[in-house]
FINU-704234 format. One record per residue (C-alpha): residue in one letter; x, y, z; residue number from 1. Coordinates in pm, whole numbers, plus 50000, padded with zeros to 5 digits. Layout:
BEGIN
+--------+-------+-------+-------+-----+
: residu :     X :     Y :     Z : num :
+--------+-------+-------+-------+-----+
:      a :     X :     Y :     Z : NUM :
...
+--------+-------+-------+-------+-----+
END
This chain:
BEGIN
+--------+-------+-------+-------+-----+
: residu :     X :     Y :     Z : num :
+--------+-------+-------+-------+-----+
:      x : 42712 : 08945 : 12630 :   1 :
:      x : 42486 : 08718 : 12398 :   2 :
:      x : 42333 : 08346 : 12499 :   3 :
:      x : 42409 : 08062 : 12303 :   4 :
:      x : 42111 : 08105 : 12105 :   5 :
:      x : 42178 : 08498 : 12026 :   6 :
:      x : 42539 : 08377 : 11905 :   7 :
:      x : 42356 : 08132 : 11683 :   8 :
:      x : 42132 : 08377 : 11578 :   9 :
:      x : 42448 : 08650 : 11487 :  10 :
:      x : 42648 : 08361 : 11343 :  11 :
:      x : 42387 : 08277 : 11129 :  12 :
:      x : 42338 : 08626 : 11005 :  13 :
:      x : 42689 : 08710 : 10917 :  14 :
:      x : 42737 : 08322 : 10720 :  15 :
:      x : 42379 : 08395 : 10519 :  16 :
:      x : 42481 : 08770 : 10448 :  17 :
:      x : 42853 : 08654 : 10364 :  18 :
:      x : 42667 : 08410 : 10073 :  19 :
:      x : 42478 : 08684 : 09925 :  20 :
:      x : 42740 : 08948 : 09926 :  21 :
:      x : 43036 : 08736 : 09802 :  22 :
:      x : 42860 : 08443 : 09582 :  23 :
:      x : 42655 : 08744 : 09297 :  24 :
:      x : 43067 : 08898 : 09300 :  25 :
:      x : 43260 : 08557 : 09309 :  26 :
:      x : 43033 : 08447 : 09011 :  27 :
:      x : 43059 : 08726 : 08816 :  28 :
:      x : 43275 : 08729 : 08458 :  29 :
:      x : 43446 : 09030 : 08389 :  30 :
:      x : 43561 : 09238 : 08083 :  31 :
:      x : 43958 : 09366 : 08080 :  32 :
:      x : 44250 : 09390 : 07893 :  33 :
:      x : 44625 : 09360 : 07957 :  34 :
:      x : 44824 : 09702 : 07986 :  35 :
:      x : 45140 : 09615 : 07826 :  36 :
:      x : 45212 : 09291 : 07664 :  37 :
:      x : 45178 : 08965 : 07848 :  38 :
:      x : 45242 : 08558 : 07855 :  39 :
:      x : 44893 : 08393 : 07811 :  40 :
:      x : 45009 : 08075 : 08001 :  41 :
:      x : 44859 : 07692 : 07989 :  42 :
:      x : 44848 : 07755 : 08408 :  43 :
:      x : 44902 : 07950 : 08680 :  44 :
:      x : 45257 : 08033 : 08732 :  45 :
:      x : 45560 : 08152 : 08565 :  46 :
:      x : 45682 : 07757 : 08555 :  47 :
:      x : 45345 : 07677 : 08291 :  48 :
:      x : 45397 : 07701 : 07902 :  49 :
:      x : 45342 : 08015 : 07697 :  50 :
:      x : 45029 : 07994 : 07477 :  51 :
:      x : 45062 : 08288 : 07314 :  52 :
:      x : 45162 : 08652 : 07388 :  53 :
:      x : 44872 : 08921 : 07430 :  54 :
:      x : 44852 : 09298 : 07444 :  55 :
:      x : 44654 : 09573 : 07453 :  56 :
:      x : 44380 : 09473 : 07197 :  57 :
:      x : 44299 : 09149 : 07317 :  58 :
:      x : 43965 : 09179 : 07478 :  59 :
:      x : 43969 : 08889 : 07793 :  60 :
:      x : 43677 : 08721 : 07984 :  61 :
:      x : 43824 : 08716 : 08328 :  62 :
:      x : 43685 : 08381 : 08463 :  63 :
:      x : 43524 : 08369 : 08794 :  64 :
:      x : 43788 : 08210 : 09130 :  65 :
:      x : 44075 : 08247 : 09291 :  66 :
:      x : 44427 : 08419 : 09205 :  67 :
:      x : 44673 : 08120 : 09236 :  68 :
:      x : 45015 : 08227 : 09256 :  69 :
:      x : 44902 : 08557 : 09191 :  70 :
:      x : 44754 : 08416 : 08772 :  71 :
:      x : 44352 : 08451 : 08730 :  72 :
:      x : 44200 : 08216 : 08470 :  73 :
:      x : 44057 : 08431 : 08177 :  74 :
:      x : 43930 : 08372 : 07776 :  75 :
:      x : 44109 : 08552 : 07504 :  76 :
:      x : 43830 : 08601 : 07223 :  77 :
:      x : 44050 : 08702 : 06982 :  78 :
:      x : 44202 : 08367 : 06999 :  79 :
:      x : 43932 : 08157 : 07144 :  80 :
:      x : 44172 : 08004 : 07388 :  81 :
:      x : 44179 : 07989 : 07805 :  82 :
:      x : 44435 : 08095 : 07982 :  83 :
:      x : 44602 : 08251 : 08297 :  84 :
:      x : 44754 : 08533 : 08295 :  85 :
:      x : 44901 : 08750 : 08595 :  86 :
:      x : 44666 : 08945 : 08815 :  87 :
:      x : 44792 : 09276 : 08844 :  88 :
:      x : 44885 : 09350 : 08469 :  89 :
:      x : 44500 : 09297 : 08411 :  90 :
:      x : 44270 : 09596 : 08361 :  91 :
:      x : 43903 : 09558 : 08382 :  92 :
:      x : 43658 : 09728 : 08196 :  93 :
:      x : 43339 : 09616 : 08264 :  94 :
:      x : 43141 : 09351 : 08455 :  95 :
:      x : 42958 : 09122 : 08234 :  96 :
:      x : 42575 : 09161 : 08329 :  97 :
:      x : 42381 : 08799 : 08367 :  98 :
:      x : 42035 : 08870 : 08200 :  99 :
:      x : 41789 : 08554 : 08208 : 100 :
:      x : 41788 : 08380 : 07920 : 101 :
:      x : 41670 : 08070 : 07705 : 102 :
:      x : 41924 : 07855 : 07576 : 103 :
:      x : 41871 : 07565 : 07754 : 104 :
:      x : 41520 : 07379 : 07576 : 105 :
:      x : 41395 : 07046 : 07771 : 106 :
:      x : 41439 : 06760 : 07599 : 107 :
:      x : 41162 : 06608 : 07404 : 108 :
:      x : 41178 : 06267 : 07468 : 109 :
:      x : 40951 : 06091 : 07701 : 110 :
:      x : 41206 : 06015 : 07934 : 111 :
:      x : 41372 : 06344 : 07990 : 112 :
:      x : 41343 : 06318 : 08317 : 113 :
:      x : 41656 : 06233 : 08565 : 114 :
:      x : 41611 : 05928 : 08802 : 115 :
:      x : 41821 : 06113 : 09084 : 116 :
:      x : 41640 : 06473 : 09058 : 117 :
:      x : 41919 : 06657 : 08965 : 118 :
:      x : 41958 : 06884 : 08657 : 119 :
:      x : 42137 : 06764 : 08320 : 120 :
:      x : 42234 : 06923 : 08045 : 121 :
:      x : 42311 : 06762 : 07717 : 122 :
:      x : 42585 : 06990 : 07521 : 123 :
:      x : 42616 : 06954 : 07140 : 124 :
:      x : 42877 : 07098 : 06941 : 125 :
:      x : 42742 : 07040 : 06585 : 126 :
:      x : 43011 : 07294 : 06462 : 127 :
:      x : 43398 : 07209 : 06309 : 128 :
:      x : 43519 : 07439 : 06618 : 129 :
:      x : 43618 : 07356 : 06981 : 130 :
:      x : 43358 : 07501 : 07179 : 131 :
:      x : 43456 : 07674 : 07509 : 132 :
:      x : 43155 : 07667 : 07775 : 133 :
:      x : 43160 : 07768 : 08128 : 134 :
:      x : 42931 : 07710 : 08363 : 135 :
:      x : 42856 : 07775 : 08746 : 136 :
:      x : 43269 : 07798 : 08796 : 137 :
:      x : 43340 : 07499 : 08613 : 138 :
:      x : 43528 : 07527 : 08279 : 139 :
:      x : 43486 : 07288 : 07939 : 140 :
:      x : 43605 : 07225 : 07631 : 141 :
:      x : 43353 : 07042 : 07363 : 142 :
:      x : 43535 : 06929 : 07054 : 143 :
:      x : 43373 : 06940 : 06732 : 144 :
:      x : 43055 : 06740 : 06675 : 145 :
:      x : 43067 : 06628 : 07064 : 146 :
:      x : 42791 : 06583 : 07291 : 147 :
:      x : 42930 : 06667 : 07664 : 148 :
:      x : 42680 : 06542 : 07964 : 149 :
:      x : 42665 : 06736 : 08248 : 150 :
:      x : 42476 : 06616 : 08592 : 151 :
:      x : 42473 : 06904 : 08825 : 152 :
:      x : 42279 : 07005 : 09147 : 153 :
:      x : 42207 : 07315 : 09124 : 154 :
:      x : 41926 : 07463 : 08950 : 155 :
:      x : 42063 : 07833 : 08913 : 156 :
:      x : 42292 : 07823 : 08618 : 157 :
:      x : 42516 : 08104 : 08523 : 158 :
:      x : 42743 : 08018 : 08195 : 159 :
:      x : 42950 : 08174 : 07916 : 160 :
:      x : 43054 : 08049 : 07599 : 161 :
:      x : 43245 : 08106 : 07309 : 162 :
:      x : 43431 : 07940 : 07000 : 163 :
:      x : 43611 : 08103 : 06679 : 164 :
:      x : 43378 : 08234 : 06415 : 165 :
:      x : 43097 : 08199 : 06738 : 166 :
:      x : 42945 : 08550 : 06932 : 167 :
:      x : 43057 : 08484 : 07277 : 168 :
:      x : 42687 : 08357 : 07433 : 169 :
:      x : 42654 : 08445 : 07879 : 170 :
:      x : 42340 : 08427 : 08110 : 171 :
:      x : 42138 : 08316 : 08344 : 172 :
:      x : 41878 : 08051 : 08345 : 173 :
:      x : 41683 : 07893 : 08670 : 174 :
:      x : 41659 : 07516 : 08572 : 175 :
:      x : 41403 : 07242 : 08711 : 176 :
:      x : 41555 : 06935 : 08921 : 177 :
:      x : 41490 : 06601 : 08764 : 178 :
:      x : 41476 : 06784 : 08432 : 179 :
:      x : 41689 : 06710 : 08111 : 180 :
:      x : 41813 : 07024 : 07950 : 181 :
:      x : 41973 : 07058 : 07590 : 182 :
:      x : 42181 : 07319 : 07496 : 183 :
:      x : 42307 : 07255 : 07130 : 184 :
:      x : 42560 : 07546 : 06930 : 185 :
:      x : 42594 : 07541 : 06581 : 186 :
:      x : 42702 : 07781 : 06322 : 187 :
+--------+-------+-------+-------+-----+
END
């Protein structure tokens, strides 16, 4: 068979190709819609409130993660709400495509850099609308005229956001450790 360092070697392999393969697909957002009507529930099971009801013309954002108990988290844009709603009644469309972009601007201050080298990002919601922002699997809600701090470790950031009377904003931006980022959404 293989020595010790040849199943090191393979083991290796297999864990480094496993990241690449499932990390781009478990980080991706996708487009869908419901095919009938469904509960849009506060969690994931049948034992979580109702939000709302949704059908066929409610476009979702199916969140990146997990089924639990058989609900995937997604954002209705019609409504401007997050959700869970059950796996298989969910059709998708389309896979939403993360472009680079420049949202994030460094901060101008002379001290906008970290003391720990990580990344931060300053949100500000200087609109009258809850602001829904997700970012690297990790799900907020800004109220109006909030500033949100975020510390985070990684420098690849992959994020979505919407709010009512808002165009839904996604991308991709490769961020500098020890860097302050600000990332402000008005109307």
């Amino acid at each position: 068979m293989f020595s010790k360092r040849q199943n090191g070697t393979i083991l290796f392999i297999f864990i480094t190709l496993g990241l690449f393969i499932y990390a781009p697909l478990n980080a991706q957002l996708r487009l869908g819609n419901v095919r009938g009507e469904i509960n849009f529930r506060e969690g994931p099971g049948n034992n979580f409130k109702v939000l709302h009801t949704i059908n066929k013309s409610n476009l979702l954002v199916i969140l990146p993660g997990e089924a639990l108990n058989g609900y995937i988290e997604a954002f209705d844009i019609e409504t401007s709400s997050r959700g869970y709603v059950y796996e298989s009644l969910i059709r998708v469309t389309d896979t939403l495509k993360f472009s680079k972009q420049n949202f994030f601007e460094k901060a101008a201050e002379m001290t906008a850099e970290t003391t720990a080298g990580n990344v931060e990002i300053e949100l500000i919601n200087s609109t009258a609308h809850t602001l829904f922002v997700w970012i690297n699997k990790f799900s907020y809600d800004i109220s109006p005229y909030e500033k949100k701090v975020l510390v985070m470790d990684d420098v690849d950031i992959t994020y979505f956001s919407s709010a009512p009377g808002l165009f839904p904003v996604f991308g991709r931006e490769v961020l500098r450790k020890g860097k302050i980022y600000v990332w402000k959404f008005s109307q």
